[in-house]
C-alpha positions as CSV (number, residue, x, y, z in Angstrom):
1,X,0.0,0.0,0.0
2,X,2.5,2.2,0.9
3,X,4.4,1.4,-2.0
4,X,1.6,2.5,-4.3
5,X,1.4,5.6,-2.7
6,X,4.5,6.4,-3.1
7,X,4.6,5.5,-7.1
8,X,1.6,7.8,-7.5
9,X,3.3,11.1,-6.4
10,X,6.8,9.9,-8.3
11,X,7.7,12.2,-11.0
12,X,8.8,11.2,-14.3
13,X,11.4,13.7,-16.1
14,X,11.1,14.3,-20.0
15,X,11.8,17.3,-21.8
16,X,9.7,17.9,-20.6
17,X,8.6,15.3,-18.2
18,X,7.5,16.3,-14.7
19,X,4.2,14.4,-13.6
20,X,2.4,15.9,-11.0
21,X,-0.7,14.1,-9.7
22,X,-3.3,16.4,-8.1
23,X,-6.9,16.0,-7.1
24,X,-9.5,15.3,-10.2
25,X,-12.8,14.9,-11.3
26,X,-13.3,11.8,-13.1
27,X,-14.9,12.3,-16.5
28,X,-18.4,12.1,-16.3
29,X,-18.5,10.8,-19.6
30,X,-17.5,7.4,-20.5
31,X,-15.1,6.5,-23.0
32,X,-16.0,5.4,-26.1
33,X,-14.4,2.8,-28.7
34,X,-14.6,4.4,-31.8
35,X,-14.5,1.7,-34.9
36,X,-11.1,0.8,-35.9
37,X,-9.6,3.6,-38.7
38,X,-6.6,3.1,-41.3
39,X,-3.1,4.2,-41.1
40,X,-1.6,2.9,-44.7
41,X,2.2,3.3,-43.8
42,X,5.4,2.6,-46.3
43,X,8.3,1.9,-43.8
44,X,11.9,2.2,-45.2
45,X,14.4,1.8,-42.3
46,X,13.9,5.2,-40.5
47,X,12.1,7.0,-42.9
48,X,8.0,6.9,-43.0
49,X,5.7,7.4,-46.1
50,X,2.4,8.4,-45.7
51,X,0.1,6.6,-48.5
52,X,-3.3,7.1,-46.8
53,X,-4.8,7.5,-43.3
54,X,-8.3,8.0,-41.2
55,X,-8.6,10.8,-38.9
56,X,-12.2,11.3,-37.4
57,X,-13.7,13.6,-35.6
58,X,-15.4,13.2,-32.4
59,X,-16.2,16.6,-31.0
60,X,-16.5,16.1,-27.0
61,X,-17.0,12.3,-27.0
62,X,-14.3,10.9,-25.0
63,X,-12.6,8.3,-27.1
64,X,-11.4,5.2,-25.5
65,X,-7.6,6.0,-24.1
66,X,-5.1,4.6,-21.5
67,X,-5.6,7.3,-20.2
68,X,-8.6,5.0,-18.4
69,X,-11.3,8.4,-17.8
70,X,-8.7,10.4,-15.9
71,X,-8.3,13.1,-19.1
72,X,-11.5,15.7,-19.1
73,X,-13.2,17.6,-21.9
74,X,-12.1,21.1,-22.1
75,X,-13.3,24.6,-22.9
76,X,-12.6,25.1,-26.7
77,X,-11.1,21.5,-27.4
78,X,-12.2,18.9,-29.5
79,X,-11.5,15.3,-29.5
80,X,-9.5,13.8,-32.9
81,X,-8.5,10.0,-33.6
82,X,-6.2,8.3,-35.5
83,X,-5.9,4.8,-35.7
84,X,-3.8,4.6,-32.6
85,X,-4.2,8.2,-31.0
86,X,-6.6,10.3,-29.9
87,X,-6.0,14.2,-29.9
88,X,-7.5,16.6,-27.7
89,X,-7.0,20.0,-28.9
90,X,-8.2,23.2,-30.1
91,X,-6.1,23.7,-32.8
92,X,-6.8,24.5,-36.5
93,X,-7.8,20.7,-38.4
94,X,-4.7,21.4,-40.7
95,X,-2.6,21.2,-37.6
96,X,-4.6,18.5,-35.9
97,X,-4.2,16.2,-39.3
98,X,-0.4,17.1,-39.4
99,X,0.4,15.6,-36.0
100,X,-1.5,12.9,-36.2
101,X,0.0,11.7,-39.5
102,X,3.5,12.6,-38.1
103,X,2.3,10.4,-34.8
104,X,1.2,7.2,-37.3
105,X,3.7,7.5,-39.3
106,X,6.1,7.2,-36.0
107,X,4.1,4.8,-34.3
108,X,6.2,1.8,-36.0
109,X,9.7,3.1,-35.1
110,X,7.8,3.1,-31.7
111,X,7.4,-0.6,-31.9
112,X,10.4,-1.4,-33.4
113,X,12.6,0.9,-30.4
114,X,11.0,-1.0,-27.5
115,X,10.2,-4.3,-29.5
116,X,6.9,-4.8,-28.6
117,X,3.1,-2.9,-28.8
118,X,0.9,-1.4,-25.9
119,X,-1.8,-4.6,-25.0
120,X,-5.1,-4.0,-26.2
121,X,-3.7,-1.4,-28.5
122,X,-6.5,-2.9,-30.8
123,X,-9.7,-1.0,-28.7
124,X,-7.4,1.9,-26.7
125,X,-5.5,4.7,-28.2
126,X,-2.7,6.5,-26.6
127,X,-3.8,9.9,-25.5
128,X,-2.3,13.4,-26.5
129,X,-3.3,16.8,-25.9
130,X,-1.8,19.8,-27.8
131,X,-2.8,23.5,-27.4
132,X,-2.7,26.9,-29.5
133,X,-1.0,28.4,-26.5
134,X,1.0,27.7,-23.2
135,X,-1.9,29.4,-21.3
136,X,-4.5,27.3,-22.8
137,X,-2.6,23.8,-22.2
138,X,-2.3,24.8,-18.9
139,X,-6.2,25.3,-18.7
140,X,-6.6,21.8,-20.3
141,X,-3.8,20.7,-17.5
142,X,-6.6,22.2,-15.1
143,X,-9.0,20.5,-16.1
144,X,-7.2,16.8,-16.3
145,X,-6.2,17.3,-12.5
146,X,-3.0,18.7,-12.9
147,X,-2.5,21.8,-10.0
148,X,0.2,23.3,-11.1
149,X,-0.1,23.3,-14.6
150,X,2.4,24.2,-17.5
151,X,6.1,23.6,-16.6
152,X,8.0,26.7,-17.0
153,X,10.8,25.7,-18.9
154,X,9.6,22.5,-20.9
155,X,8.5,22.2,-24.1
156,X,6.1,19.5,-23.2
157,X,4.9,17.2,-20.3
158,X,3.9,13.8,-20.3
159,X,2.3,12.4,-16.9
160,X,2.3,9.0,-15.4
161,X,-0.5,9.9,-13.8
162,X,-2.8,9.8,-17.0
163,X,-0.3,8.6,-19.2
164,X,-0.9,11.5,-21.9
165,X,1.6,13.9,-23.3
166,X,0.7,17.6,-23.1
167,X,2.5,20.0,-26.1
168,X,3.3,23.0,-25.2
169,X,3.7,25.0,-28.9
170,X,7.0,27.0,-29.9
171,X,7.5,29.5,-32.4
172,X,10.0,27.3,-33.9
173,X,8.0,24.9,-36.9
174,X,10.7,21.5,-35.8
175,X,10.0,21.9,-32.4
176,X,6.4,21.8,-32.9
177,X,6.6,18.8,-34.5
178,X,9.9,17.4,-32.0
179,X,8.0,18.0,-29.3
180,X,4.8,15.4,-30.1
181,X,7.1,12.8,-31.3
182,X,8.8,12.9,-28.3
183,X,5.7,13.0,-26.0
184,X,4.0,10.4,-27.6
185,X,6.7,8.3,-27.2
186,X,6.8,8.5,-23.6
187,X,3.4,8.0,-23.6
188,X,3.7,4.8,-25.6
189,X,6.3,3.8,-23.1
190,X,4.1,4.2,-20.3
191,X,1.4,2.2,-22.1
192,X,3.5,-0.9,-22.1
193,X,3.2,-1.5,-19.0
194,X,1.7,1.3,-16.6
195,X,4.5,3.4,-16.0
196,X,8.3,4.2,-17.1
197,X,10.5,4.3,-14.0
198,X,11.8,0.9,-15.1
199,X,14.0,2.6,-17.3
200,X,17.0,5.0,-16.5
201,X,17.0,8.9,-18.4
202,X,19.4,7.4,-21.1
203,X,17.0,5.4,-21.9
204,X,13.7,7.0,-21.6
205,X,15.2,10.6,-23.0
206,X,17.6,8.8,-25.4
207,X,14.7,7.0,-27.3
208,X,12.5,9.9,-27.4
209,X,14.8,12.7,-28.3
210,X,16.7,9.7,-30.5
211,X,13.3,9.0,-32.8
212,X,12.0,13.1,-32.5
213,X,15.6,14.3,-33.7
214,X,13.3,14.0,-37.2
215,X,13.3,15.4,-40.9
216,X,9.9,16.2,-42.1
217,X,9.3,16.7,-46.0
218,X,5.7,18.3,-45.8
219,X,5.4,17.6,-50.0
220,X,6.3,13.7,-50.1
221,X,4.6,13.1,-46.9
222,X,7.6,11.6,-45.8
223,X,9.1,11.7,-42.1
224,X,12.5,10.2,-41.2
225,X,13.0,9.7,-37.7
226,X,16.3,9.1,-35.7
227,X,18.2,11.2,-37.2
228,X,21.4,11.3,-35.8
229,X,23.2,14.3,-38.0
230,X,21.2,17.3,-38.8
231,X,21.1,21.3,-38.2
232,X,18.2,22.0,-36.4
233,X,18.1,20.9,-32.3
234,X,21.6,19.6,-33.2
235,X,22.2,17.2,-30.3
236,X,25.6,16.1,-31.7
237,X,26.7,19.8,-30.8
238,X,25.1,19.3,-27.2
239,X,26.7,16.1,-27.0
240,X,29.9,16.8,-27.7
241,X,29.6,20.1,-25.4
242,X,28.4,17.9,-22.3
243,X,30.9,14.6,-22.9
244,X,34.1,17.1,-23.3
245,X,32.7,19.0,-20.2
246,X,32.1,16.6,-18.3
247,X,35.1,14.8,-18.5
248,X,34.1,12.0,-21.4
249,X,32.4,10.0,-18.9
250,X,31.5,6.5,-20.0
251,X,28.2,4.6,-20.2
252,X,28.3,3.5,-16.8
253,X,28.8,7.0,-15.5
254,X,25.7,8.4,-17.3
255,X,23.6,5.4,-16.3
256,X,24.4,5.9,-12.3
257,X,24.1,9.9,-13.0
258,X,20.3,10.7,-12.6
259,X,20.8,14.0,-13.6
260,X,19.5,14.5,-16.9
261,X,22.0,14.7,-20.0
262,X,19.9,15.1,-23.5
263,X,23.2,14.8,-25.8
264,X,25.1,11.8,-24.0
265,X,21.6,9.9,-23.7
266,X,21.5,10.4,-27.2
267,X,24.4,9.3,-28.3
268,X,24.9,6.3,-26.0
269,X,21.4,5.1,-28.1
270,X,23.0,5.9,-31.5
271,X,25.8,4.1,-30.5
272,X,24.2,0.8,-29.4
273,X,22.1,0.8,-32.3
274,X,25.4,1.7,-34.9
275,X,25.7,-1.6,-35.0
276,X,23.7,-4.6,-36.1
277,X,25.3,-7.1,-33.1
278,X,25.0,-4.2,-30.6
279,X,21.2,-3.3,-31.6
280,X,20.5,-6.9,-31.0
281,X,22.0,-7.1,-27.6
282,X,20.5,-4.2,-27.4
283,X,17.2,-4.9,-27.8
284,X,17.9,-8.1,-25.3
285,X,18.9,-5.5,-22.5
286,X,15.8,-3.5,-23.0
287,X,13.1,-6.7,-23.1
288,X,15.2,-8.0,-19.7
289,X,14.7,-4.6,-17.8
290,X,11.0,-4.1,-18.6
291,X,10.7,-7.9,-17.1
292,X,12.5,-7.1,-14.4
293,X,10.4,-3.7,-14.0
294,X,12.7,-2.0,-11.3
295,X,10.9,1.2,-9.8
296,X,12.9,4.0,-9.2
297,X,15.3,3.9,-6.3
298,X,16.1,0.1,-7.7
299,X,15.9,1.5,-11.5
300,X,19.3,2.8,-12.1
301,X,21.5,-0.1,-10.0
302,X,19.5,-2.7,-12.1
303,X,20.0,-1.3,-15.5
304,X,23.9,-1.3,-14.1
305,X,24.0,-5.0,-13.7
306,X,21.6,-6.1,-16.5
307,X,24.2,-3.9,-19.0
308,X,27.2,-6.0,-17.8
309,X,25.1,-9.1,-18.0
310,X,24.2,-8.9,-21.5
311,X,26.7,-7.0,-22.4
312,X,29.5,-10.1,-22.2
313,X,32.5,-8.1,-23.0
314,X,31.8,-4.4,-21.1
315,X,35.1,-3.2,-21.4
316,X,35.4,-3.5,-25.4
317,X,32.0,-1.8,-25.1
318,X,33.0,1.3,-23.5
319,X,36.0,1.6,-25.4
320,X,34.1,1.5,-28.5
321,X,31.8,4.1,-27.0
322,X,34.8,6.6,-26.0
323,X,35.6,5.8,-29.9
324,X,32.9,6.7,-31.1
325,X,32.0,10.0,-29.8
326,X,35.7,11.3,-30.5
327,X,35.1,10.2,-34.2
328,X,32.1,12.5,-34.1
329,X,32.2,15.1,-36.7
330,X,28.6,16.8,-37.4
331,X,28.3,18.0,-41.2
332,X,25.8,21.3,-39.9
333,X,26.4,24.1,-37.7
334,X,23.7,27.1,-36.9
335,X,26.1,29.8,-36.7
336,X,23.6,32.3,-36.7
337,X,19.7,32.5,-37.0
338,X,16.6,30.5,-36.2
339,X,16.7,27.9,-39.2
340,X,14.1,25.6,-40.1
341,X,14.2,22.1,-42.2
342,X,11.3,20.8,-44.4
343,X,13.0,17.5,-46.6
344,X,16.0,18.4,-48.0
345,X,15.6,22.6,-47.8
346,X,16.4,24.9,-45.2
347,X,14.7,28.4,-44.8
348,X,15.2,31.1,-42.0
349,X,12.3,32.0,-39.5
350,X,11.7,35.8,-39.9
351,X,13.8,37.9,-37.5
352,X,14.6,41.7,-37.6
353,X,18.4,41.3,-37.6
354,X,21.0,43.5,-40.0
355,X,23.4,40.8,-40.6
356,X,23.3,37.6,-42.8
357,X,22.4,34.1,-41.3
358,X,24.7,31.7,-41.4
359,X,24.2,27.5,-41.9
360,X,27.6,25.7,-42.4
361,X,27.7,22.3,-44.0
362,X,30.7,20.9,-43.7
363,X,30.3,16.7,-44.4
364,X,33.3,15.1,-42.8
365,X,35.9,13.1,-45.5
366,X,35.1,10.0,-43.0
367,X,31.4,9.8,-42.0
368,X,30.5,7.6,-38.7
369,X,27.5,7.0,-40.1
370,X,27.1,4.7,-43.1
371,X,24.3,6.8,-44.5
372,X,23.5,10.5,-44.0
373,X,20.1,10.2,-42.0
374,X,18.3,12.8,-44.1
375,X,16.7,12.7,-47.0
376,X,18.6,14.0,-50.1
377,X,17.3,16.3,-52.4
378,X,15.4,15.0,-55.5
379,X,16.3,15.3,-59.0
380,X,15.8,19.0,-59.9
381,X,15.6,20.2,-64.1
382,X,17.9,23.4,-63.5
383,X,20.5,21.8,-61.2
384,X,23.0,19.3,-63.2
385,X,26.4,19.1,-61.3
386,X,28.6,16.2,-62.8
387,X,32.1,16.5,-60.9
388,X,33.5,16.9,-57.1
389,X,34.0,20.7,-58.1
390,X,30.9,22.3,-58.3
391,X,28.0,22.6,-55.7
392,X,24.9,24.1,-56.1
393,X,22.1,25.9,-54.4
394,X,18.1,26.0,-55.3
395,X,16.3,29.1,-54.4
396,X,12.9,28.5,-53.8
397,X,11.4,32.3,-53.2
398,X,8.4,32.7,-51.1
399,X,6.5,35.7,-53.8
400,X,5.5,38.4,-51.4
401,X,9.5,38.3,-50.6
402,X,11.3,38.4,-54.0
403,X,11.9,42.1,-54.0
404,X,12.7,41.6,-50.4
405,X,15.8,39.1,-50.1
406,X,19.1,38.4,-49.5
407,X,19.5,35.2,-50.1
408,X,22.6,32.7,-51.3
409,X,25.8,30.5,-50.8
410,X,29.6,31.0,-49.9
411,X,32.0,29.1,-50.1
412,X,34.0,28.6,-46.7
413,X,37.8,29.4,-46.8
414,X,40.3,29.7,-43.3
415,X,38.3,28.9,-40.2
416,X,40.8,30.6,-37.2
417,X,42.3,28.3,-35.0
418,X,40.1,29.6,-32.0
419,X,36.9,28.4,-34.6
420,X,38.7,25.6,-35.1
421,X,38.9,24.3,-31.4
422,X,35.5,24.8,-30.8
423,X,33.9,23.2,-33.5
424,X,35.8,20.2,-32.0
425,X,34.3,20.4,-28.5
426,X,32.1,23.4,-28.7
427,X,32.8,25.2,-25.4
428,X,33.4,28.8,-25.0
429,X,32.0,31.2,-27.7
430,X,32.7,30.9,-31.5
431,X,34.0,34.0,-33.1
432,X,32.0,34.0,-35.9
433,X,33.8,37.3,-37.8
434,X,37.1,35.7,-37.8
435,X,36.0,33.2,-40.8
436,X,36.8,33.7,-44.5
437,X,33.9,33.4,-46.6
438,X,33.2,33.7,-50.4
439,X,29.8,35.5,-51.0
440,X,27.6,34.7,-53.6
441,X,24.0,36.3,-52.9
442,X,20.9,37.4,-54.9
443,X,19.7,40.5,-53.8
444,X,15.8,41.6,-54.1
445,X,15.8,39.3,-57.4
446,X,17.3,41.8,-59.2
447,X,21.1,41.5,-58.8
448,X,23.9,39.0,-57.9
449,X,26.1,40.6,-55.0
450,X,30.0,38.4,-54.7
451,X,31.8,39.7,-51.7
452,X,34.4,38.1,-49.8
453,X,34.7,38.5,-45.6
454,X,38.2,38.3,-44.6
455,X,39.8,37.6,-48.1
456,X,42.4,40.0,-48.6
457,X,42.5,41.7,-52.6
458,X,39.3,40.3,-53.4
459,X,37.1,43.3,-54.1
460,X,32.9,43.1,-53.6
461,X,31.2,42.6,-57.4
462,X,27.3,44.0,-58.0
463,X,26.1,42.2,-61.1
464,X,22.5,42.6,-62.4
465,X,20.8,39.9,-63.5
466,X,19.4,39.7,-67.0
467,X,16.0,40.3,-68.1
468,X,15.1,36.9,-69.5
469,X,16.4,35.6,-65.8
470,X,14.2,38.1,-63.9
471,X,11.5,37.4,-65.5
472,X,11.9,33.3,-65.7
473,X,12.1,33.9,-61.4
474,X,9.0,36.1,-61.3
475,X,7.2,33.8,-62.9
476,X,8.5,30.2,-61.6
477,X,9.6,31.3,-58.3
478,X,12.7,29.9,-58.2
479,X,16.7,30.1,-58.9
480,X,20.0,28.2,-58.7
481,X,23.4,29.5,-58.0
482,X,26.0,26.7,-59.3
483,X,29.4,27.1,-58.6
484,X,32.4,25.5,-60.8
485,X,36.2,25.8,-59.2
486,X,38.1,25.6,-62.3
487,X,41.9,26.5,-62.9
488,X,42.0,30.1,-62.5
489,X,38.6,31.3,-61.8
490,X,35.2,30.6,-60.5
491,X,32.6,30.1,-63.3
492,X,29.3,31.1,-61.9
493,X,26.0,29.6,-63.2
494,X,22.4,31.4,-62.7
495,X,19.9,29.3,-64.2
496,X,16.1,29.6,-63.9
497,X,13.3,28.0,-66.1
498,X,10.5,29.9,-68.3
499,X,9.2,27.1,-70.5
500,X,12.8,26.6,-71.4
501,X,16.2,26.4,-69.3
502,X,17.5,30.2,-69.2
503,X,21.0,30.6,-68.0
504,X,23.7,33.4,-67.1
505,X,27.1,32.6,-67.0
506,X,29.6,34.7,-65.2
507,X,33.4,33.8,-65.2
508,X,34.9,35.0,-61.7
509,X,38.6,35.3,-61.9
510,X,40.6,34.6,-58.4
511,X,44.0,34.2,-57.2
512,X,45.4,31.2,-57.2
513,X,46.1,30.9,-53.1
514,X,42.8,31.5,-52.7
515,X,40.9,29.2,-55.1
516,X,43.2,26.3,-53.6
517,X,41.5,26.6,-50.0
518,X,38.1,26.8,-51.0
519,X,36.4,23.1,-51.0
520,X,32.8,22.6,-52.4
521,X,32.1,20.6,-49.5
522,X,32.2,23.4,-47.2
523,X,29.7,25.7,-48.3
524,X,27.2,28.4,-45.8
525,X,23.6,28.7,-47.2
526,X,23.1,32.3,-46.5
527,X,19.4,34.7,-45.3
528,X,18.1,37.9,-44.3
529,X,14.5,38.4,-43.2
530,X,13.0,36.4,-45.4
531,X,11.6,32.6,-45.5
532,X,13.1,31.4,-48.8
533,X,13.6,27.7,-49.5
534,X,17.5,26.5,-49.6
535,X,18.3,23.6,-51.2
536,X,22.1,22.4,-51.2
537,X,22.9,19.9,-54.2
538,X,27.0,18.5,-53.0
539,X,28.5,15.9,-55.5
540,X,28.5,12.4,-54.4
541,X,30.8,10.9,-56.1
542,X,33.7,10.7,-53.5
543,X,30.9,9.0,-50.8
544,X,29.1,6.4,-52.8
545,X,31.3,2.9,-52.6
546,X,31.0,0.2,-55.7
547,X,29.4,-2.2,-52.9
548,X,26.4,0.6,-52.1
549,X,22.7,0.0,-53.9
550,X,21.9,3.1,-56.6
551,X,21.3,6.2,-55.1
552,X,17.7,5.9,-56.7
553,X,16.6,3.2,-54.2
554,X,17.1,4.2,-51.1
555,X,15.2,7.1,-49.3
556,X,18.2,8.8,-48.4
557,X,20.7,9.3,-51.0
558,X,23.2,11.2,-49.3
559,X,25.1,8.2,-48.6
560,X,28.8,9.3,-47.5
C-alpha cells in the first residue's frame, strides 16, 4: 500500500517530463471505442511514407484512451482519432491532421525501439493533448487534475498519472513537430506496462529525443526519424559540449548519474544501435529490464548490472563508445539565425536582424554513419552538377519576398584556429567574424552581390541579372546559383526556367592561393528576413562505394 502511494506522487522527467498528480474529477463521460480507422504506412528503415490514413472527428465524446477516464473535456477543445491516437485540442484541423499523420507515421519506429506494442492497442488509443497556446494547455492541465499546470521551462509534459503527453507550442516549426514525437513516445512507453520508471534517463530521454531528432518533407509526406546528424536541435553539438565537459564519462557514468543529460543519452542510443550485433544485444537488454520492472530507487543499479550481463564483453564496449563520440564530426552548424528544415531545404524564421544568417555544411571526409540520415534532395531540371568541383544551391522564393531578399551560398575558406577548437568540442563562444567566406547572394531578385569577408585583394562585385532571368524567377519562383572551381577562376551559373532552361554565366577570376582553400564541400547557405527555401545539391561521387545499392533506391541518397 505504501508502495503505491509512493509510485503515484513519483515524477517522471522528459523534456519535458515532470508528472504531477493532483486531485481530479473523473470524466463524467464514458469512453468510447470508436470503430477501428486506417493508417496505410510505407516503412523504409527510418524514414516513413504516408500513403493514406483515417482521422475522425469526435467533438466532446471521450474516445477510449489509456488514459482510463482520468483526461476531461475542455473549454474550446475537441477530440480527434487516429488509428492509434486520440487528440485533444483546439487547434486548426490542418494542424490537428499534421500531428496525427507525423504520430502514425512514427508509431512503427515506436514498436520497433522498444520491440513490442501497448496490450489492447486494438480497442485503446494512446492519449495526446496539444494547445494553441501555453496558457490554454495549462487550462486543459486544469481540467485533467494537474495543479500546477504548465512547466516553466519544458516544451512539453507527459504524466504518469494519466499517461498522456501535453504539447506546449514553440515558435519554432521543428519543435512543434519534435515535441509530439517525443511526447508520444513517452506515452507509448508508459502504455507498455503502466508506468516508465523501469528505465533510467538514457534510456527513456535517449529513445525519445533519438526518434524526434526527425526530418519532415511536408510535400512527399515523408518523415524520417532518428536522425542522428542534422542542423536544427543539433544534439551532436550538445553532446559533444556535455561529454568534453564533463570529463568524457562513460556509459556507466551516465547510467548511475540521474541527472539529466539530453546529448550523451543520445548518443549512448546511437551508438548501441550503430551496430547490427549491438542493436540486438541491445534490444535483449531492454526486453530484460522491462521484465525485471525496477521502480525508481532500484531502477538505475538494475540497469547497471543487466548492462554487464548482456553486455558479455563491457570493457570493449566502452571503449568502443569513448571511440565513437571522438570520431564525431557533425556535417551542420547554426552559426547564426533561427533555421528551419522541411526534406532536403532549409529556410530562415523571420527575424529583424541587420546581418546575414549563417548554416555551415561541412560533411566530414570519413562519416561515422554509413548513411546520412536525411533525406537527399530529389532530381531537380535546373540543377545538373557532374564533378566533385561544383556545388549548387536551389532558391525556392516565397512571392511576397522576391523584392525583399538576400538570399545565397559561400564558399568557406580559413576557419581561425580559435573556430577551429570549438567546432571540436564546442565550449566557450565561437568568433563567428574571424572566418573567411566567399559571397555569392541574390539581392531583391534583381542582382547578384560576390563579396568576400576576410579575403584579402578580393574586391565586392554587383552584377545585375538579365531580363530573361528576372523574368523566368518572377514567374517560376525559383533560382539556382552553381558554382564550378576551375583553374584560374570561379565560373558562376544562374539558371532559372521559363518554358525553357534560361542561363547566365559569369566567369569569376581569383587568385590562385585562394581558389586552392576553397572546397565545395564546405559551403554556408546564407538569409536575411526572409523565408526562402534553400536547397544544397554536393556531388556524391567521393561518398558512394561500388558495394552501395543506386542512389535511386534508397530514401536517403546522401550516402557518405
Amino acid at each position: 500500500m505504501i508502495k503505491s502511494i509512493i509510485l503515484l506522487l513519483l515524477a517522471f522527467l522528459t523534456v519535458a517530463c515532470q508528472p504531477q498528480a493532483a486531485s481530479y474529477i473523473k470524466n463524467p463521460v464514458k469512453p468510447i471505442t470508436p470503430a477501428p480507422l486506417k493508417a496505410d504506412i510505407a516503412v523504409n528503415g527510418y524514414t516513413s511514407t504516408l500513403k493514406d490514413i483515417d482521422i475522425k472527428f469526435l467533438g466532446k465524446e471521450v474516445p477510449y484512451t489509456y488514459s482510463e477516464g482520468k483526461i476531461a473535456n475542455s473549454r474550446g477543445y475537441n477530440w480527434w482519432i487516429s488509428k492509434h491516437f486520440a487528440l485533444k485540442s483546439d487547434l486548426p484541423e490542418e494542424k490537428v491532421r499534421l500531428y496525427l499523420e507525423l504520430l502514425e507515421m512514427s508509431y512503427p519506429h515506436y514498436v520497433a525501439l522498444f520491440g513490442m506494442e501497448p496490450p489492447n492497442i486494438e480497442r485503446q488509443r494512446i492519449a495526446v493533448v496539444y494547445g494553441s497556446s501555453r496558457s490554454r494547455v495549462r487550462e486543459a492541465m486544469l481540467d485533467d487534475g494537474f495543479l500546477r499546470g504548465v512547466h516553466k521551462t519544458a516544451g512539453g509534459e507527459t504524466m504518469y498519472y494519466n499517461r498522456a503527453g501535453y504539447n506546449f507550442p514553440y515558435p519554432r516549426e521543428h519543435h512543434q513537430r519534435y515535441i509530439v514525437i517525443h511526447e508520444t513516445m513517452h506515452a507509448f512507453h508508459m502504455a507498455l506496462n503502466g508506468h516508465s520508471t523501469w528505465a533510467p534517463n538514457w534510456i527513456t530521454e535517449g529513445l525519445a529525443d533519438s526518434v524526434a531528432h526527425h526530418v519532415y518533407d511536408p510535400n512527399l509526406k515523408q518523415l524520417t526519424v532518428m536522425v542522428f546528424d542534422r542542423a536544427p536541435m543539433n544534439y551532436i553539438e550538445m553532446g559533444l559540449k556535455q561529454y568534453y565537459s564533463a570529463n568524457k564519462p562513460t556509459i556507466e557514468q551516465i547510467n548511475d548519474d540521474p541527472a539529466l543529460k539530453r546529448g550523451l543519452n543520445f548518443f549512448i542510443i546511437h551508438y548501441l544501435l550503430s551496430s547490427p550485433e549491438r542493436a540486438q544485444f541491445f534490444a535483449y537488454f531492454l526486453k530484460q529490464l522491462r521484465v525485471a520492472n525496477p521502480h525508481s530507487e532500484s531502477t538505475l543499479s538494475t540497469a547497471n548490472s543487466l548492462l554487464k550481463h548482456t553486455f558479455k564483453d563491457w570493457q570493449a564496449i566502452e571503449q568502443g563508445f569513448a571511440e565513437f563520440v571522438q570520431n564525431i564530426k557533425p556535417s551542420f552548424h547554426i552559426v547564426s539565425g533561427p533555421w528551419e528544415q522541411d526534406g532536403a531545404s532549409y529556410w530562415l524564421r523571420n527575424t529583424d536582424s541587420t546581418d546575414l544568417s549563417r548554416l555551415d555544411i561541412n560533411p566530414p571526409r570519413k562519416q561515422t554513419q554509413p548513411v546520412m540520415d536525411f533525406p537527399g534532395p530529389l532530381s531537380n531540371k535546373i540543377i545538373n552538377i557532374s564533378n566533385k568541383n561544383q556545388v549548387a544551391v536551389l532558391i525556392d522564393f516565397e512571392q511576397s519576398q522576391i523584392h525583399r531578399s538576400e538570399v545565397g551560398v559561400a564558399l568557406q575558406a580559413k576557419r581561425s584556429k580559435h573556430n577551429q577548437l570549438y567546432r571540436q568540442r564546442f565550449i566557450g563562444k565561437e568568433q563567428i567574424s574571424d572566418d573567411q567566406l566567399l559571397e555569392f547572394i541574390i539581392v531583391d531578385g534583381e542582382r547578384l552581390h560576390i563579396n568576400g569577408q576576410n579575403i584579402n585583394k578580393f574586391s565586392s562585385l554587383q552584377l545585375g541579372l538579365t531580363s530573361e532571368i528576372r523574368e523566368a524567377l518572377i514567374k517560376n519562383k525559383s533560382i539556382a546559383i552553381l558554382l564550378s572551381l576551375e583553374e584560374a577562376h570561379i565560373k558562376i551559373t544562374l539558371t532559372a526556367l521559363n518554358n525553357k532552361l534560361i542561363e547566365q554565366q559569369i566567369i569569376l577570376p581569383i587568385a590562385r592561393d585562394i581558389l586552392t582553400i576553397l572546397n565545395t564541400k564546405k559551403i554556408s547557405l546564407l538569409s536575411k528576413n526572409n523565408n526562402h527555401l534553400l536547397t544544397p545539391y554536393l556531388y556524391p561521387a567521393n561518398s558512394v562505394s561500388n558495394t552501395q545499392p543506386s542512389v535511386a533506391k534508397i530514401p536517403n541518397p546522401w550516402v557518405f
